[in-house]
C-alpha positions as CSV (number, residue, x, y, z in Angstrom):
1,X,17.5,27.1,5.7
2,X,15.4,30.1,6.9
3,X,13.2,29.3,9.8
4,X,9.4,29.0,9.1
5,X,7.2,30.8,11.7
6,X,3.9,30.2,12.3
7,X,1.4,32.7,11.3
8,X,1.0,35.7,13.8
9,X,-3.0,35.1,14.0
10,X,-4.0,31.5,14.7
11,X,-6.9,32.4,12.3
12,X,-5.0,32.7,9.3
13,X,-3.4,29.3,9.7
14,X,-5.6,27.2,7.5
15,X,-5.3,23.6,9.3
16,X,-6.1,25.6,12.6
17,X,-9.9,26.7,11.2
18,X,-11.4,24.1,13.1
19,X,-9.3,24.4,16.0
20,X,-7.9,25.9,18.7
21,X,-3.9,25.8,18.2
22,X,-2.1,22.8,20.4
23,X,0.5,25.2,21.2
24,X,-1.4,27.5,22.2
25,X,-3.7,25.2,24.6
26,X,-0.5,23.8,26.0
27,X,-0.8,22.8,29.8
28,X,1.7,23.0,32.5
29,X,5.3,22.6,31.3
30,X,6.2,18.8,32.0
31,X,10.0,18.0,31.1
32,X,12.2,18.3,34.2
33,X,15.1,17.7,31.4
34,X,16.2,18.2,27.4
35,X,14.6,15.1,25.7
36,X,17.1,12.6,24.2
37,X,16.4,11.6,20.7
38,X,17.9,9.1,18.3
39,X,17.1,9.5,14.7
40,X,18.0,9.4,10.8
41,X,18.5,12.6,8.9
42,X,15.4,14.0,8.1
43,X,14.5,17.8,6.4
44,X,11.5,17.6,8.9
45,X,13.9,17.0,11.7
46,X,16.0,19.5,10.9
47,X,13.2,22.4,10.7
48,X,12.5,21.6,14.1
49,X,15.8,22.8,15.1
50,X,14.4,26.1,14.2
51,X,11.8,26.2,16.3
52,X,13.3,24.1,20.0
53,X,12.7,27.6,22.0
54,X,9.3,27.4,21.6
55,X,9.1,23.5,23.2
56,X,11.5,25.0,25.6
57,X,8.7,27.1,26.4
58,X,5.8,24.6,26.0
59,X,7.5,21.8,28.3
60,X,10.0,23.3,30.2
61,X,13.0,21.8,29.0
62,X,14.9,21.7,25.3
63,X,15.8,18.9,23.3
64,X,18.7,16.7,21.9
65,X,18.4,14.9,18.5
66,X,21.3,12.6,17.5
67,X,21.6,11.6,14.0
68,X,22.9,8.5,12.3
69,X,22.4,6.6,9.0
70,X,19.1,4.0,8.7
71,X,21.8,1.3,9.2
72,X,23.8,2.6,12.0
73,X,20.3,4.1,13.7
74,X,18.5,0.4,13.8
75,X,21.7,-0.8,14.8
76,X,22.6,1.9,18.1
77,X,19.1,2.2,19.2
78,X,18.4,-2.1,19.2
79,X,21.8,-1.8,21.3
80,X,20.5,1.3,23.9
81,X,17.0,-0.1,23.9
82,X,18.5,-3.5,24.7
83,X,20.8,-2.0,27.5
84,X,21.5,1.0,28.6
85,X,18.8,2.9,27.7
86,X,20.0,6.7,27.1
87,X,17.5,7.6,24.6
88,X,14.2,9.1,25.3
89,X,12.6,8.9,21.9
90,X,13.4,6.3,19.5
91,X,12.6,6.9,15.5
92,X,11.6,3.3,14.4
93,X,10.2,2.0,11.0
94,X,7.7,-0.3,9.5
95,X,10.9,-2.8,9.3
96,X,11.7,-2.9,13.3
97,X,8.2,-1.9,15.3
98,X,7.5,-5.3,15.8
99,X,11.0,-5.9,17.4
100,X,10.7,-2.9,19.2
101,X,7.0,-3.6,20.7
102,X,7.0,-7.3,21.1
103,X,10.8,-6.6,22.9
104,X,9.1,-4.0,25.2
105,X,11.5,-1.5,24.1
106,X,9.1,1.1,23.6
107,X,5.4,1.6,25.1
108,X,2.2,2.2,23.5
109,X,2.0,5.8,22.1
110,X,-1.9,6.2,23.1
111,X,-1.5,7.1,26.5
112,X,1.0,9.5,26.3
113,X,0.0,11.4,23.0
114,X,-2.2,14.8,24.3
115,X,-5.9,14.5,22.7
116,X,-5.3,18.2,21.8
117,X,-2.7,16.7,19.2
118,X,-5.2,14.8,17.4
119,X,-4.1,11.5,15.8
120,X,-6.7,10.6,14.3
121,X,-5.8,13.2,11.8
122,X,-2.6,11.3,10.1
123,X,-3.5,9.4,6.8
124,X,-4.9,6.4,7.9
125,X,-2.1,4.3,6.0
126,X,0.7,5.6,8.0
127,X,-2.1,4.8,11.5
128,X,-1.9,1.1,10.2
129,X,1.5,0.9,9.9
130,X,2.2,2.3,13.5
131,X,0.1,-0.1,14.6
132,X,1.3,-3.6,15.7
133,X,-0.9,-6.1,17.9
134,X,-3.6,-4.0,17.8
135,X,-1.6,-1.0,19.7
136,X,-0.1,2.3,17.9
137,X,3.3,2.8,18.9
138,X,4.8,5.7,17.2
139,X,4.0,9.1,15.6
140,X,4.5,9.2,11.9
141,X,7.1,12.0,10.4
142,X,7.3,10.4,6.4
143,X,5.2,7.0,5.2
144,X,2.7,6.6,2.5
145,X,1.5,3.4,0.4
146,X,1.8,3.8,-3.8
147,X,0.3,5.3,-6.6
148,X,0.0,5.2,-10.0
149,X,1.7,7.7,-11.7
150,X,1.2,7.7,-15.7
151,X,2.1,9.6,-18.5
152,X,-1.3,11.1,-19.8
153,X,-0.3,12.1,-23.0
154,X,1.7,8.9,-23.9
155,X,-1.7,6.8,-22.9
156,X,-4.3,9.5,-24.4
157,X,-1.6,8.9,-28.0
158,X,-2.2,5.1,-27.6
159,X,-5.7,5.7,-27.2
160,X,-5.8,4.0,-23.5
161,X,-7.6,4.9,-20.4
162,X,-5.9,4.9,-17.4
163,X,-6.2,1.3,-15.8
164,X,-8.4,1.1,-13.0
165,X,-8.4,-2.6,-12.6
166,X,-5.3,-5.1,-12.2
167,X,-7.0,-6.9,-15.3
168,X,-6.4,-3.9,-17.2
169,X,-2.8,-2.8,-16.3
170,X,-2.1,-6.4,-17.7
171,X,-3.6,-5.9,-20.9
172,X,-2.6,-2.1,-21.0
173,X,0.9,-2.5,-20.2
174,X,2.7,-4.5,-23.5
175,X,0.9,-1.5,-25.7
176,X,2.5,1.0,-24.3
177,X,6.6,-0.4,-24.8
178,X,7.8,0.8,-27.7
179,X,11.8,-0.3,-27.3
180,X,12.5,1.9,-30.8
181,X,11.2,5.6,-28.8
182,X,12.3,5.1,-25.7
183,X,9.4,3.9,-24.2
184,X,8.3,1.4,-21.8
185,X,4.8,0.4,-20.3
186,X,5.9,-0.2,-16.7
187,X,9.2,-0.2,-14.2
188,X,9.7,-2.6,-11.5
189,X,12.4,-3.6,-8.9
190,X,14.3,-6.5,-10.0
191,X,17.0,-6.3,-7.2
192,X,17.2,-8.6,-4.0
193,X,15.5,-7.9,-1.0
194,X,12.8,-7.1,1.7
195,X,12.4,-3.4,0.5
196,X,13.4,-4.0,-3.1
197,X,11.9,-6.4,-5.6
198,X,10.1,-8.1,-2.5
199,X,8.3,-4.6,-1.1
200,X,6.7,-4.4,-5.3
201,X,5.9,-8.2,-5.4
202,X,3.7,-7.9,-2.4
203,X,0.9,-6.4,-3.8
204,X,0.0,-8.8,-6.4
205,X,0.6,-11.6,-3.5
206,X,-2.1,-9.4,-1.6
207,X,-4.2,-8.4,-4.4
208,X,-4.6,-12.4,-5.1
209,X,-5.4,-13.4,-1.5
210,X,-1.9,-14.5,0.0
211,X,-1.3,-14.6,3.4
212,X,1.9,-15.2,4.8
213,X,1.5,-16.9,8.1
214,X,-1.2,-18.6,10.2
215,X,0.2,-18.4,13.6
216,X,3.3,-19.7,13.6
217,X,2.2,-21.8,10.4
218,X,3.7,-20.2,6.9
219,X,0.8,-20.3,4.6
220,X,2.4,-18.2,1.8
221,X,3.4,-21.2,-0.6
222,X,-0.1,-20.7,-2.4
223,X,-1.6,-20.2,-5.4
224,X,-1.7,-16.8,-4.7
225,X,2.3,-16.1,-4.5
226,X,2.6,-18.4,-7.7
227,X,-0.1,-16.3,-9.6
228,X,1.6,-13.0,-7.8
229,X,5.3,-13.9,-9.2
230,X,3.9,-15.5,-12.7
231,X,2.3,-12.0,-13.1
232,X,5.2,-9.5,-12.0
233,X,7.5,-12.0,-14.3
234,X,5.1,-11.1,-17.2
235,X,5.0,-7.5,-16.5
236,X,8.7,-7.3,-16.1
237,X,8.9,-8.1,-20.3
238,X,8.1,-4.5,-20.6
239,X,9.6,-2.7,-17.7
240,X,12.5,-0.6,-18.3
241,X,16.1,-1.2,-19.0
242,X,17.8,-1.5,-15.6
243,X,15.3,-2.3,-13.4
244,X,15.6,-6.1,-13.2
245,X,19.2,-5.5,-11.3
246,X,17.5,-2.2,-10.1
247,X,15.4,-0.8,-7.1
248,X,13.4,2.7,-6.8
249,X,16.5,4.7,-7.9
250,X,16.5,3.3,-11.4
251,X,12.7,2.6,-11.7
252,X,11.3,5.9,-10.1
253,X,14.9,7.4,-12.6
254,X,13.4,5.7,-15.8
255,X,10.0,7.5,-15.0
256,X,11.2,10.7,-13.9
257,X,13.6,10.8,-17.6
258,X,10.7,9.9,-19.5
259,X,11.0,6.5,-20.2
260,X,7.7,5.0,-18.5
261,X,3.9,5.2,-19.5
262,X,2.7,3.6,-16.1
263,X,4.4,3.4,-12.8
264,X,3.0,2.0,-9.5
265,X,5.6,2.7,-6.7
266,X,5.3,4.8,-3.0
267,X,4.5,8.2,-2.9
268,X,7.0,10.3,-2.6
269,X,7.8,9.7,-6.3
270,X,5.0,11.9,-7.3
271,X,6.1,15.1,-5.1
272,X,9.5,14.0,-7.7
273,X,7.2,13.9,-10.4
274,X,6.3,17.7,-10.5
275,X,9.3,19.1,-9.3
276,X,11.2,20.5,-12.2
277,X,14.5,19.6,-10.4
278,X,13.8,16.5,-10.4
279,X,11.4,15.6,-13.1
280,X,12.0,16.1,-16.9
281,X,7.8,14.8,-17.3
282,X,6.5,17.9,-15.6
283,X,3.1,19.0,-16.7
284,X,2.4,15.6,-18.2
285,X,1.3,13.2,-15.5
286,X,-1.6,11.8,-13.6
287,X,-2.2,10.3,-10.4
288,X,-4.6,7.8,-9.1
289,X,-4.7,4.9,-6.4
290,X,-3.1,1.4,-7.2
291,X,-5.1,-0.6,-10.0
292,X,-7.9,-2.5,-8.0
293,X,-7.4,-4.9,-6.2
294,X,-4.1,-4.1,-5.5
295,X,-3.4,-2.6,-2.3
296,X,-0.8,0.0,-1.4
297,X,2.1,-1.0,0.2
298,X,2.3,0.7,3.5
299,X,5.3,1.9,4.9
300,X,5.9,4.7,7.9
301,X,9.0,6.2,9.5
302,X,8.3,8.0,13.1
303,X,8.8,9.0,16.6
304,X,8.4,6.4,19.8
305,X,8.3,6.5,23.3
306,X,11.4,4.5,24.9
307,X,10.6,1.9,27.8
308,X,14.3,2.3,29.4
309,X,14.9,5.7,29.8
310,X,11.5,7.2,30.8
311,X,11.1,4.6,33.8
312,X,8.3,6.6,35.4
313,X,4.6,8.1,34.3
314,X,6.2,11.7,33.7
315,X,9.4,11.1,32.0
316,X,6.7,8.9,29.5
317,X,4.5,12.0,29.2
318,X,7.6,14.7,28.5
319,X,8.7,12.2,25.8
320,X,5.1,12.0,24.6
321,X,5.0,15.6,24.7
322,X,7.9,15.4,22.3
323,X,6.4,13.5,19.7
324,X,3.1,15.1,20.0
325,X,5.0,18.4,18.9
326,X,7.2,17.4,16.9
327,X,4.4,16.0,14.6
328,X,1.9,18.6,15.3
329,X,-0.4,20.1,12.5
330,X,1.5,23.2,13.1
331,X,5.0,21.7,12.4
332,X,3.4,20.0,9.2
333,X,1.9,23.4,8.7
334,X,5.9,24.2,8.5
335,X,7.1,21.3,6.5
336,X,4.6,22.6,3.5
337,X,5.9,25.6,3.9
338,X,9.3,24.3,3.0
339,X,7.6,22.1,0.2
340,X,8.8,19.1,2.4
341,X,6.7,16.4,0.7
342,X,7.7,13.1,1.5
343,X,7.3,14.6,5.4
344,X,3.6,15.6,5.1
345,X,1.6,12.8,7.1
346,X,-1.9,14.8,7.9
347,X,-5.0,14.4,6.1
348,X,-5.4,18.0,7.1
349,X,-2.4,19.2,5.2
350,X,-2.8,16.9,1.9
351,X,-6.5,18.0,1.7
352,X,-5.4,21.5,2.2
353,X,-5.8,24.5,-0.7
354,X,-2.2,25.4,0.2
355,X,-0.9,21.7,-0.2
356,X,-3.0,22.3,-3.9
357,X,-1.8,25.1,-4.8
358,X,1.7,23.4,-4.5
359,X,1.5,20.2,-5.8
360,X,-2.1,20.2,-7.8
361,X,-5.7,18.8,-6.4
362,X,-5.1,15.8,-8.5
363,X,-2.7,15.1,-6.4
364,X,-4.1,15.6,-3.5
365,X,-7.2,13.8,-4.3
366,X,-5.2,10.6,-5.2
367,X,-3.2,10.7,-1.9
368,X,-6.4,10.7,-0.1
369,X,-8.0,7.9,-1.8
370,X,-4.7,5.1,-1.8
371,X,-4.9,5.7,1.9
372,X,-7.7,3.9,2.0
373,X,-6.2,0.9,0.5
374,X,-3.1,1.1,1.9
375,X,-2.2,-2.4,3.9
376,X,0.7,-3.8,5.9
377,X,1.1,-6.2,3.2
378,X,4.0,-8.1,5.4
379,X,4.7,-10.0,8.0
380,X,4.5,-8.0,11.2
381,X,7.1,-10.0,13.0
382,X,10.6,-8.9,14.2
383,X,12.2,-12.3,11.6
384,X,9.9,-10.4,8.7
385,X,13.8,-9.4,6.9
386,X,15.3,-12.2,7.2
387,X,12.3,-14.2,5.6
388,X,12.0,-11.1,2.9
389,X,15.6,-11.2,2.3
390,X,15.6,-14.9,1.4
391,X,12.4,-14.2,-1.0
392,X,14.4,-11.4,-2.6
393,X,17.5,-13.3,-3.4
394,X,14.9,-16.3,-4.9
395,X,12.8,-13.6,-6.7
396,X,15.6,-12.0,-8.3
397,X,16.8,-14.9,-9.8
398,X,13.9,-15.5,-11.0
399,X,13.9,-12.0,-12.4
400,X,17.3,-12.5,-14.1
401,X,15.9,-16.2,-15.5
402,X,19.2,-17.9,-13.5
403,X,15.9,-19.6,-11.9
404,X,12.8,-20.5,-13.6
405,X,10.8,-22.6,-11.5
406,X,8.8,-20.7,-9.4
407,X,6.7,-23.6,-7.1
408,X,10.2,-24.8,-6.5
409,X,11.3,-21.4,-5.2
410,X,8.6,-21.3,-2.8
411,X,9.1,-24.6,-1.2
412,X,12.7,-23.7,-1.0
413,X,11.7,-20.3,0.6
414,X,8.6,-22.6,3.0
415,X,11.5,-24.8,4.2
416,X,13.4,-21.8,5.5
417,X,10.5,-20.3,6.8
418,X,9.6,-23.2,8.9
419,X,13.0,-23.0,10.3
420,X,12.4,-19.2,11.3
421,X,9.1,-20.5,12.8
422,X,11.2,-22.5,15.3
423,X,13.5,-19.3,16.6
424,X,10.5,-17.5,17.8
């Protein structure tokens, strides 16, 4: 890959218009050594590679970035966290920032984040899911929530408008399968697990008023989870072949081969959507925010200071230094550049006529407006995947029809849940 340089006149950057480069402002070099980093592959990650002489310059020290797979990163960085502590920087998830935080692995990312940097300009979806107990702790470098992505010249043949209301998607939905074409109304995830079938389920459960917890109380055996799995049972009589054993590979596949009128799944499938490499329905989509009420489902990968390793004030400011770079609006600026989509976290950048004039306004427009109805929508607690796991396994069986009574899979999945309570 080429490296991306920044433009030679701050001027002619566009996210930069309003401001004066953070680069550029940079104050008095603050690393006395390279920062440590333990990550997952990411492109975004990568590209900074290209570019570690200029923090070299801005801090006064390089950096290190050691990669691993999602399992064997959570894995290695709960051990150093938990120990030894050789990491500076920690790349943590929506799945383990309440294990990290409420373990005092990592510190709050407020203090150590420079102003200049500006924060507040990340899609406010990814700012609620780096938020736990009312304290941001990391810097986002991918997230989103979901859209719906629909075929608009399957729905404008069917004579349907695309659904704007829960109510509608219902109704909608069974009028659009047509088994004998090749066609289906909608695509879900049938298969086990947190992050699976359990990460689509929770909207409804939201969207109807479920809660799971009231302190250390599970609440979650409700109306609102029965009327959540009664409905994604009757949506999943028109989803796709595949996806009731299946996750986002086969559902986000059926759409992407043409299969799907209506899909409601996280965001990066639409940067899939348009690319011709990847899509065979180019040209023939549309993109809005989830059916109302449904809420997005939030989810956001990024960069935290380590507690351990950066025992004093400075080493905490070099490391949130780090992150403050590594996520600046001029390494987004980048990351566009390299038609990165699924790392492009700034309102700055999605709102951008550059980020149109790649992926379409309609896009862009959509982006912006599920942020503001994306939601944590679960349980913000480090014993959230073992409780989502169990759910999975109960939902997917209920999925396949080797179970059918739903109440009595939520008193099965309240009985474990009680037992969790106790291992706080």
């Amino acid at each position: 890959m080429k490296p991306i340089r920044l433009a030679a006149s701050l001027g002619a950057a566009f996210l930069l218009s309003a401001t004066v480069s953070t680069i550029a402002l940079a104050q008095t070099p603050v690393c006395s050594a390279p920062v440590k980093v333990l990550a997952q592959p990411r492109d975004g990650l990568t590209l900074l590679e290209d570019s570690k002489a200029e923090f070299e310059k801005l801090a006064g020290a390089g950096f290190q970035i050691d990669y691993l797979n999602e399992n064997d990163r959570r894995a290695k960085s709960r051990a150093d966290a938990s120990t030894v502590g050789n990491y500076n920087v920690y790349y943590v998830d929506e799945a383990n920032v309440a294990l990290f935080a409420s373990s005092k692995w990592i510190v709050p990312l407020a203090d150590y984040y420079p102003a200049d940097y500006d924060y507040a300009d990340f899609d406010p979806g990814r700012q609620k899911v780096a938020t736990y107990g009312g304290k941001v702790w990391f810097a986002p470098l991918t997230g989103g929530g979901d859209l719906m992505v629909y075929r608009k010249d399957v729905l404008e043949a069917a004579g349907i408008q695309p659904p704007k209301t829960l109510d509608e998607l219902i109704a909608d939905v069974p009028k659009l399968t047509n088994p004998d074409k090749g066609m289906y109304g909608i695509a879900l995830r049938g298969a086990r697990g947190s992050g699976a079938n359990v990460w689509r389920w929770m909207p409804f459960f939201k969207a109807y008023g479920g809660q799971w917890f009231d302190g250390d109380k599970p609440v979650f055996n409700s109306d609102a989870a029965v009327k959540a799995t009664e409905t994604y049972l009757k949506l999943f009589k028109d989803s796709a072949p595949g996806t009731q054993t299946g996750s986002w590979d086969e559902s986000t596949g059926a759409f992407l081969s043409g299969q799907v009128a209506i899909l409601v799944e996280s965001t990066p499938l639409s940067g899939m959507a348009v690319d011709p490499k990847t899509s065979q329905v180019v040209g023939k989509i549309g993109f809005l925010p989830p059916p109302s009420p449904l809420p997005g489902g939030g989810y956001g990968h990024g960069l935290a200071i380590a507690a351990k390793a950066n025992a004093d004030d400075a080493s905490k400011k070099c490391a949130g230094l780090f992150i403050a770079w590594a996520t600046s609006k001029e390494n987004e600026k980048r990351r566009l550049d390299a038609h990165q989509f699924g790392e492009l976290n700034r309102t700055s950048i999605l709102s951008s006529k550059e980020f149109a004039g790649i992926y379409g306004a309609d896009l862009g427009q959509a982006l912006a407006e599920t942020g503001k109805v994306t939601a944590v929508n679960f349980w913000q607690d480090p014993r959230w995947p073992d409780l989502g796991d169990r759910w999975g396994i109960i939902l997917e069986e209920l999925v396949t029809g080797t179970r059918t009574d739903v109440k009595g899979g939520l008193n099965e999945l309240e009985a474990y849940a009680n037992e969790l309570a106790k291992k706080k």
